[in-house]
N, C-alpha and C positions, 0 to 999 in steps of 0.2 A: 746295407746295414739297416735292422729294425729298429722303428722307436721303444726306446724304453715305455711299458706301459700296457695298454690292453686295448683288444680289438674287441667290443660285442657284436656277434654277430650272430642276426636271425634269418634265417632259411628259412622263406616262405614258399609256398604254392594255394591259390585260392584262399588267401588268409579268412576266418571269419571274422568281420569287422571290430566285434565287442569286445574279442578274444586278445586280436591284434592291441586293441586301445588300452588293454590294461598292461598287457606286456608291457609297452613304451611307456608309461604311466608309472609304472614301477623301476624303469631304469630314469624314468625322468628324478625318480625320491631318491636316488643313490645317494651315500655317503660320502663316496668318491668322488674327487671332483670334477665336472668332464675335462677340463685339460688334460687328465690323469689315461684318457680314453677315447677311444674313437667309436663309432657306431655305424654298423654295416648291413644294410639291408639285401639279402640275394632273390630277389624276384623272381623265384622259378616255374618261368611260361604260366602265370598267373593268366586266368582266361582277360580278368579287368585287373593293368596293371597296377603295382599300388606305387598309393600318391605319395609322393617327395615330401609336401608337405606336413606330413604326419611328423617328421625329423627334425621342423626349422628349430625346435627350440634347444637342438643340438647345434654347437657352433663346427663340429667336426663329422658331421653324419653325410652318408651316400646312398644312394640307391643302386645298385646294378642291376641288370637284367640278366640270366642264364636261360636259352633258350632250350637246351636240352636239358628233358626232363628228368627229375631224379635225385633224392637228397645227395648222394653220391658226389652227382656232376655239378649240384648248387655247390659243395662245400671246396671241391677243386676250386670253382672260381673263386670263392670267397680266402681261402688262403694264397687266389694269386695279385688278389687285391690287395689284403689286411699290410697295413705298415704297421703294426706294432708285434715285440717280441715275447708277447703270450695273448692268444688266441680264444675267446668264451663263445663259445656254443649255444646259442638260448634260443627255443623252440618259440616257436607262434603264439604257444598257449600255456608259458610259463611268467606266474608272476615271482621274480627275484625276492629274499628277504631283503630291507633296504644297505643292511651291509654287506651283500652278499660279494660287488665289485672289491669293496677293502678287504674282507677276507680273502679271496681269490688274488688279490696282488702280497699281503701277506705271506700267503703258502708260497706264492712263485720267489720272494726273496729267503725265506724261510726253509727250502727244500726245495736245493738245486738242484738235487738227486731224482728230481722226479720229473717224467715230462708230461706225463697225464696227470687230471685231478680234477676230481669233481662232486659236488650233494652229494649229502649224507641223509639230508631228508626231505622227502618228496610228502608235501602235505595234499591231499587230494581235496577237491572242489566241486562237488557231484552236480552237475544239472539236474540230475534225477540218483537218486541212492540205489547203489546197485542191488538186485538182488542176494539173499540172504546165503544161497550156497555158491554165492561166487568169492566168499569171503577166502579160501585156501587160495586163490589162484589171481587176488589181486597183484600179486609180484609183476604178474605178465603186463601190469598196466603203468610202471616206472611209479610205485606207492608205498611209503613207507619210509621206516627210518631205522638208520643202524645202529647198535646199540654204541659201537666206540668207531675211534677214527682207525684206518686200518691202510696200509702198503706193503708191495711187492715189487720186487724185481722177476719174477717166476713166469714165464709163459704158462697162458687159461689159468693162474690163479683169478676167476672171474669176482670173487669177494673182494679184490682189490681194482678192479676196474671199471672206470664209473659209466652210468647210462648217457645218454648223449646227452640228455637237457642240462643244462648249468655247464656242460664239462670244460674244462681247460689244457690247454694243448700248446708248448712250448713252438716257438716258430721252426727250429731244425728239422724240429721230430714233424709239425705239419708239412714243412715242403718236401720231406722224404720222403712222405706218405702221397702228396699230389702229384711227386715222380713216380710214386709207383702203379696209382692209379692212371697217370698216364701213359707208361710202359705197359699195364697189362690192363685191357681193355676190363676183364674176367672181374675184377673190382667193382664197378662198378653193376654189378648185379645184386651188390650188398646194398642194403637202404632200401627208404621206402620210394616207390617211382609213381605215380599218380594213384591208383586203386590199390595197387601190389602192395603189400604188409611185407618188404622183404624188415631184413636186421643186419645188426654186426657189424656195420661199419663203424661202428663205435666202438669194437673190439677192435677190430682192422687199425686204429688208432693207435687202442693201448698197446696191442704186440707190436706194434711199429716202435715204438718208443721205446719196448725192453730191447727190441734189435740192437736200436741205437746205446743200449749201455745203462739208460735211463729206468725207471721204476713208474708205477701206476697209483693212485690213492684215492679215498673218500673220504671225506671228511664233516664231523657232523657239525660245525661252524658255517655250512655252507646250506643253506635251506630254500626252497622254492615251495609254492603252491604250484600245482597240476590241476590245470582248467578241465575239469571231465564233461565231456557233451554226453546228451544221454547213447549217443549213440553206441558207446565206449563199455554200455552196461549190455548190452545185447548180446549173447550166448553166440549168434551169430561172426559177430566181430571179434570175438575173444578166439573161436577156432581157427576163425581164420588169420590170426596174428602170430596162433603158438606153431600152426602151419607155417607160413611164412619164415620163423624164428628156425623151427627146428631146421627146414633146407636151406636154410643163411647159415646158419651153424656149420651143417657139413662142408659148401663151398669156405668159408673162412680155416674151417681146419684145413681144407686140402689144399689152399691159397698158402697158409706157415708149414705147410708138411707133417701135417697129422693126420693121421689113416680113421676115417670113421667108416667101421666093421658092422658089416648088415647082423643083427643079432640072428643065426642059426645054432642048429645044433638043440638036442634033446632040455640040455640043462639051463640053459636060455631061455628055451622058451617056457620053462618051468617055473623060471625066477619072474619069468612076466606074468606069467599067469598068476601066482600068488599076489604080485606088487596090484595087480587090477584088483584083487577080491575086494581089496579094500577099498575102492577108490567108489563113490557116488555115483551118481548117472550123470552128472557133469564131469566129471574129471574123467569116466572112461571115455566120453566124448573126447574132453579134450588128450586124451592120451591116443586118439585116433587119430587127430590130427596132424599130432606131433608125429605117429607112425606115415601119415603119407606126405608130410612132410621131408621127411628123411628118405622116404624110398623114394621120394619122384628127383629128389636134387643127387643121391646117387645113382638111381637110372642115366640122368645128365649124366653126369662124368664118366660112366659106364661107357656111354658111347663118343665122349670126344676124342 
């Protein structure tokens, strides 16, 4: 049986130190009170691991270590940990708005109906202000804000399903999901794994929960700041993400049973070639990416 209440938990690997300190810095200002919460560290095969001490001035905080790398394999553990009966997601390098815990236990007594739920607005924090034509394609970087709060019960309604930082995840619907990532290894291909920019197991989340009967939300009561390092503005790492994104995509569709169809055929390739005229010398970039993205994750499956 869970406790009533909320797990925060951060998945780290290589934290950097400044990034880390304002994370815990901002769950330290909650509004909630920590009785109300527990706080979960998953140390995933950090080269230097991180220190315990960072936690003391939580009276209910842990540290675990996950040896196998991979956000994937960190959050398995972290839900084989967590005693409490709703589950908060929070990245490295997210600073929480300070009520962002009360909101988040709110929604969970508020909307039983739902077993995902997560920010509605990601406030970016640029170490360096990204260049001027990446402004179309910051989406790809978890930035931004919704215009209203929005839920679904609907499998890939992706406008109701939230991005991994802040998210919330009831405990049925997480141990479901860490049965199934333990039944099929294939799961854990989604996420990011040291270098690799995979995705989606943050969908892998949400479709889990509409399985379960449950629905998905965002909501705009729930806000964070997004630490951006400069490295995050480099045209570089931006294709190599929406890569990343698009063959997580395919595997996740073909994981819930959804056929993703290689675009042939005359009039296909028609429709692409117009949707390109329009697009900059970045976005054809990134629209390359997205294309070997997609062909190399169904190449995979082609041959399993």
């Amino acid at each position: 049986m869970k406790k009533t209440g909320i797990s925060v938990i951060i998945c780290t690997h290589n934290p950097r130190a400044d990034y880390l300190d304002r994370t815990l810095s901002a769950l330290r200002a909650q509004t909630l009170a920590v009785s109300e919460w527990e706080l979960l560290i998953v140390d995933n095969a950090s080269t230097l691991p991180v220190n315990a001490a960072l936690t003391t001035w939580h009276p209910a905080a842990r540290v675990v270590r996950e040896e196998e790398l991979g956000l994937t394999a960190a959050r398995r553990r972290a839900i084989a940990t967590a005693i409490s009966d709703t589950l908060l997601f929070v990245d490295d390098d997210n600073v929480l708005a300070a009520d962002y815990l009360e909101q988040a236990s709110r929604i969970s007594r508020d909307w039983p109906m739902l077993g995902v739920w997560g920010c509605g607005e990601f406030i970016p924090e640029w170490e360096t202000p990204p260049p001027a034509d990446f402004k179309p394609y910051l989406a790809y970087l978890a930035v931004g804000r919704r215009e209203r709060d929005a839920w679904s019960n609907h499998p890939f309604d992706y406008q109701t399903m939230p991005a991994g930082a802040g998210l919330c995840v009831r405990a049925p619907v997480a141990q479901r999901y860490r049965e199934q990532v333990t039944s099929d290894p294939r799961r854990l291909r989604l996420g990011r794994k040291g270098g690799s920019l995979g995705a989606c197991e943050d969908f892998d989340l949400g479709l889990t929960a509409i399985a379960l009967g449950f629905g998905t939300g965002v909501f705009t009561s729930l806000r964070l700041t997004h630490l951006m390092p400069a490295s995050r503005v480099q045209e570089s790492y931006l294709l190599r993400l929406a890569e990343g994104h698009a063959s997580s995509t395919v595997f996740l569709h073909h994981l819930h049973g959804r056929t993703t169809h290689r675009r042939t055929g005359w009039m296909a390739r028609l429709r692409h070639w117009r949707y390109r005229r329009h697009l900059d010398a970045v976005g054809r970039r990134l629209d390359d990416a997205l294309q070997r993205g997609e062909s190399s994750a169904l190449a995979e499956l082609s041959n399993q």
